[in-house]
PDB file as gemmi writes it, atoms N, CA and C in Angstrom:
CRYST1    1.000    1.000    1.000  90.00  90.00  90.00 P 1                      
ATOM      1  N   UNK A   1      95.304  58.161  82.781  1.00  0.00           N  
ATOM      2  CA  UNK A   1      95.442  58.976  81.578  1.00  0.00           C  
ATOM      3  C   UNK A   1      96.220  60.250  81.866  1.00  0.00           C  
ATOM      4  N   UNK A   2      95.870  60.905  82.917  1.00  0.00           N  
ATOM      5  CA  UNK A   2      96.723  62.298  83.092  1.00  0.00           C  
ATOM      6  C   UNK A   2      97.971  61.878  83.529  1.00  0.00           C  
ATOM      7  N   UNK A   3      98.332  60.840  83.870  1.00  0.00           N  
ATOM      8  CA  UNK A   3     100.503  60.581  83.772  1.00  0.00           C  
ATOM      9  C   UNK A   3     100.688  60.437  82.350  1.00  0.00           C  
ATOM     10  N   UNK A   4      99.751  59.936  81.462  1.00  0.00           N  
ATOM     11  CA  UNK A   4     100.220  59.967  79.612  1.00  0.00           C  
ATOM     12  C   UNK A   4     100.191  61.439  78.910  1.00  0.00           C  
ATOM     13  N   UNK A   5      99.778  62.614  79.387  1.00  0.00           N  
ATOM     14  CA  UNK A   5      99.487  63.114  78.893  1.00  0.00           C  
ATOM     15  C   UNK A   5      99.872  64.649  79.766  1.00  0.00           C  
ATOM     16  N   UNK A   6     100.492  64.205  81.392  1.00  0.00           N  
ATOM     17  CA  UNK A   6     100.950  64.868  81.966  1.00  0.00           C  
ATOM     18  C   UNK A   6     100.476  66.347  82.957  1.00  0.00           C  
ATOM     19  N   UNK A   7      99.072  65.563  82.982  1.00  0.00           N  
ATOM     20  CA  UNK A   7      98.098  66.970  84.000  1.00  0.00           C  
ATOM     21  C   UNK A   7      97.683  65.755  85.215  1.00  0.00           C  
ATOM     22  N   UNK A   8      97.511  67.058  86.131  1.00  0.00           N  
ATOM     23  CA  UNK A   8      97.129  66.109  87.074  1.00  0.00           C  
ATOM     24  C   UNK A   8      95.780  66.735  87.245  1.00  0.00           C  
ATOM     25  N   UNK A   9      95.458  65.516  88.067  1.00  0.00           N  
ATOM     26  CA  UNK A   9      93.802  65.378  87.996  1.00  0.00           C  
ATOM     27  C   UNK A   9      92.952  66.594  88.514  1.00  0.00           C  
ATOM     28  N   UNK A  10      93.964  67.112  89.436  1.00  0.00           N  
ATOM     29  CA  UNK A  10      93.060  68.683  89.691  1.00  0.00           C  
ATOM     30  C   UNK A  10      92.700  69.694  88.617  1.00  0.00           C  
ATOM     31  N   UNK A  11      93.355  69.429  87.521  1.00  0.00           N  
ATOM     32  CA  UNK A  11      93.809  70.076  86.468  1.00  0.00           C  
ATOM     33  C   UNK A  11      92.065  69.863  85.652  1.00  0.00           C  
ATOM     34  N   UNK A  12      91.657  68.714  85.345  1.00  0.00           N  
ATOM     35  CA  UNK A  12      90.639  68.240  84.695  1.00  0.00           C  
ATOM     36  C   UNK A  12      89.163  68.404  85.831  1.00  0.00           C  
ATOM     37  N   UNK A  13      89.529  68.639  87.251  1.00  0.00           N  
ATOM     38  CA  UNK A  13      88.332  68.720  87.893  1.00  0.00           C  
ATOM     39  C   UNK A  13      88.096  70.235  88.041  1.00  0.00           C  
ATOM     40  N   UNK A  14      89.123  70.722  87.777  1.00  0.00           N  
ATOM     41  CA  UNK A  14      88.756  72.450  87.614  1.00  0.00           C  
ATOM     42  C   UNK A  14      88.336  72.950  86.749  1.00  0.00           C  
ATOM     43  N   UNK A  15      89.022  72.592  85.333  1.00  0.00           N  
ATOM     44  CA  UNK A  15      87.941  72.529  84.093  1.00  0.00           C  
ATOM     45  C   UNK A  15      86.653  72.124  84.318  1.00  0.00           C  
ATOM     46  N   UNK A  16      86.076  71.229  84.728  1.00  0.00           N  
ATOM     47  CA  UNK A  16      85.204  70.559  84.797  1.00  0.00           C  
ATOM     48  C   UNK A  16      84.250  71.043  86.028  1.00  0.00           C  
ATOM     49  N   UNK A  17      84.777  71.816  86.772  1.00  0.00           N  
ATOM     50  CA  UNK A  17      84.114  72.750  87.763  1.00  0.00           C  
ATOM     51  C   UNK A  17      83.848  74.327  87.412  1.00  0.00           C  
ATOM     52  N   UNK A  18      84.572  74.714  86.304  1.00  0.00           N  
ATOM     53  CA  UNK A  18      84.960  75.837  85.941  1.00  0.00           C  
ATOM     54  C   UNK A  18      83.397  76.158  84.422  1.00  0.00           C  
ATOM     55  N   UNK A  19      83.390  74.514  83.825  1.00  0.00           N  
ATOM     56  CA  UNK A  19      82.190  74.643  82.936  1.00  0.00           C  
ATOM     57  C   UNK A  19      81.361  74.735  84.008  1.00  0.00           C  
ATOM     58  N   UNK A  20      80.734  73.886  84.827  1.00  0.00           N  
ATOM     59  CA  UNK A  20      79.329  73.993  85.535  1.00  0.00           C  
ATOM     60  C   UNK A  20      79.093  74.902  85.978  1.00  0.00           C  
ATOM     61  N   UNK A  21      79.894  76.305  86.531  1.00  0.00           N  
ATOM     62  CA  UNK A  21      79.473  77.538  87.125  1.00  0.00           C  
ATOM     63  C   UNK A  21      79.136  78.376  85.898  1.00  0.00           C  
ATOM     64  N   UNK A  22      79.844  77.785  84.691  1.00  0.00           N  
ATOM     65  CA  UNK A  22      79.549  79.020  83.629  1.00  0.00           C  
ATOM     66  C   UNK A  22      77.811  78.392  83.173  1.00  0.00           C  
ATOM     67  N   UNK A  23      77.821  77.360  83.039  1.00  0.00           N  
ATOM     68  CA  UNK A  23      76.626  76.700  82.524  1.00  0.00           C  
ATOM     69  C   UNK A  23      75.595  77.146  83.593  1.00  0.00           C  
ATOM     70  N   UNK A  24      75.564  77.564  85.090  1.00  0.00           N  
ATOM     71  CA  UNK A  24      74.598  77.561  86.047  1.00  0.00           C  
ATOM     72  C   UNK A  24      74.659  79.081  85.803  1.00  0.00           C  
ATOM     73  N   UNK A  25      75.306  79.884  85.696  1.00  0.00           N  
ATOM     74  CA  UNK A  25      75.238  81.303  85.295  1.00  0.00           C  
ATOM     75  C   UNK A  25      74.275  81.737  84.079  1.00  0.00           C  
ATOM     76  N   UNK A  26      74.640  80.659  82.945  1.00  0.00           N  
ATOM     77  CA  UNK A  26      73.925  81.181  82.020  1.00  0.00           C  
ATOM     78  C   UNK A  26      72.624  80.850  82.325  1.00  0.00           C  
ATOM     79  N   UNK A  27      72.259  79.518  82.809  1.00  0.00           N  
ATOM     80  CA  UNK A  27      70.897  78.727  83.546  1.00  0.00           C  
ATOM     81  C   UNK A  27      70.505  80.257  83.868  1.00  0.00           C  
ATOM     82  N   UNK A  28      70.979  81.037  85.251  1.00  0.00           N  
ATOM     83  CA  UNK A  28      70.214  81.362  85.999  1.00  0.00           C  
ATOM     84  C   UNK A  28      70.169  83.028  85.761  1.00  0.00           C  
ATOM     85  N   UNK A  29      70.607  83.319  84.527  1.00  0.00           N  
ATOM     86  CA  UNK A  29      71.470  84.849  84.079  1.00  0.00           C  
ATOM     87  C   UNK A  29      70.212  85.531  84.504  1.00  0.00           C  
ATOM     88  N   UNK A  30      68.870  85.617  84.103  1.00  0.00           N  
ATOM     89  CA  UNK A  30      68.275  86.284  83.946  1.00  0.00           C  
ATOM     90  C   UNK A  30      67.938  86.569  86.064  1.00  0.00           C  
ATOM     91  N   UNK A  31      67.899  85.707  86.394  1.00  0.00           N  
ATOM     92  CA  UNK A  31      67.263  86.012  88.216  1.00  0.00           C  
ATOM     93  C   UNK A  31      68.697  86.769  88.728  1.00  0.00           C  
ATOM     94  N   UNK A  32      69.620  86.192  88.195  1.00  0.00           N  
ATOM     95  CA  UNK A  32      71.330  87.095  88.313  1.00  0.00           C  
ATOM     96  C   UNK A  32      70.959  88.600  88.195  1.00  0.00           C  
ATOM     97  N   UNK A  33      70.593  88.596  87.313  1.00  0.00           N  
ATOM     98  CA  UNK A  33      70.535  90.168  86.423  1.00  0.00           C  
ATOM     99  C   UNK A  33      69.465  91.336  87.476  1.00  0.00           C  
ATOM    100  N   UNK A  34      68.807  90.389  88.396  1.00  0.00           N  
ATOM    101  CA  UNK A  34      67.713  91.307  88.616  1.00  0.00           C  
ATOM    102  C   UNK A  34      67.861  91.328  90.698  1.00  0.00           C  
ATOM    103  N   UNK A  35      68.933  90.978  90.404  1.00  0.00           N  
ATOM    104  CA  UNK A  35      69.828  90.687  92.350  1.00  0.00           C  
ATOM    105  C   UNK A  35      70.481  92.326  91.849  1.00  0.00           C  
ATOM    106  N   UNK A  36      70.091  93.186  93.382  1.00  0.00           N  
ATOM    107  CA  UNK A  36      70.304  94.642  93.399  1.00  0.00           C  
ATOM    108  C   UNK A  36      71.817  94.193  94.696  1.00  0.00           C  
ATOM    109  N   UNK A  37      72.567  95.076  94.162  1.00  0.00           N  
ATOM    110  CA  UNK A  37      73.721  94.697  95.281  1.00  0.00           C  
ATOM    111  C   UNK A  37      73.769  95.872  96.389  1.00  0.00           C  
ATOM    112  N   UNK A  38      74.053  95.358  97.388  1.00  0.00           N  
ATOM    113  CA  UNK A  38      73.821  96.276  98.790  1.00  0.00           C  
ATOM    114  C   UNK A  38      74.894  97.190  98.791  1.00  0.00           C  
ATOM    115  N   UNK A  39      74.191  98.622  98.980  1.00  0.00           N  
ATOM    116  CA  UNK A  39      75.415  99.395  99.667  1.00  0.00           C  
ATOM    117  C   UNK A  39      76.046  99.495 100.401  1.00  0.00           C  
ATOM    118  N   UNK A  40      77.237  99.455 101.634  1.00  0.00           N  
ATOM    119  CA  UNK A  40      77.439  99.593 102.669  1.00  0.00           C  
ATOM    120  C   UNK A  40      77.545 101.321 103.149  1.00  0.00           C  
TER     121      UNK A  40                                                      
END                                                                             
């Protein structure tokens, strides 16, 4: 399908990698929110 339509397949696995981090972010927003970041 991506030679008909002219993407290549990295193209659709990055999308497709690019939803699951946003989807595991929102999953996990709230334990996110409460991670204190280190000073150096």
């Amino acid at each position: 399908m991506s030679e008909i339509i002219g993407t290549p397949p990295e193209y659709w696995l990055n999308l497709q990698h690019m939803h699951d981090l946003a989807a595991a972010r929102e999953q996990q927003a709230d334990a996110l929110e409460r991670i204190t970041p280190l000073v150096a």
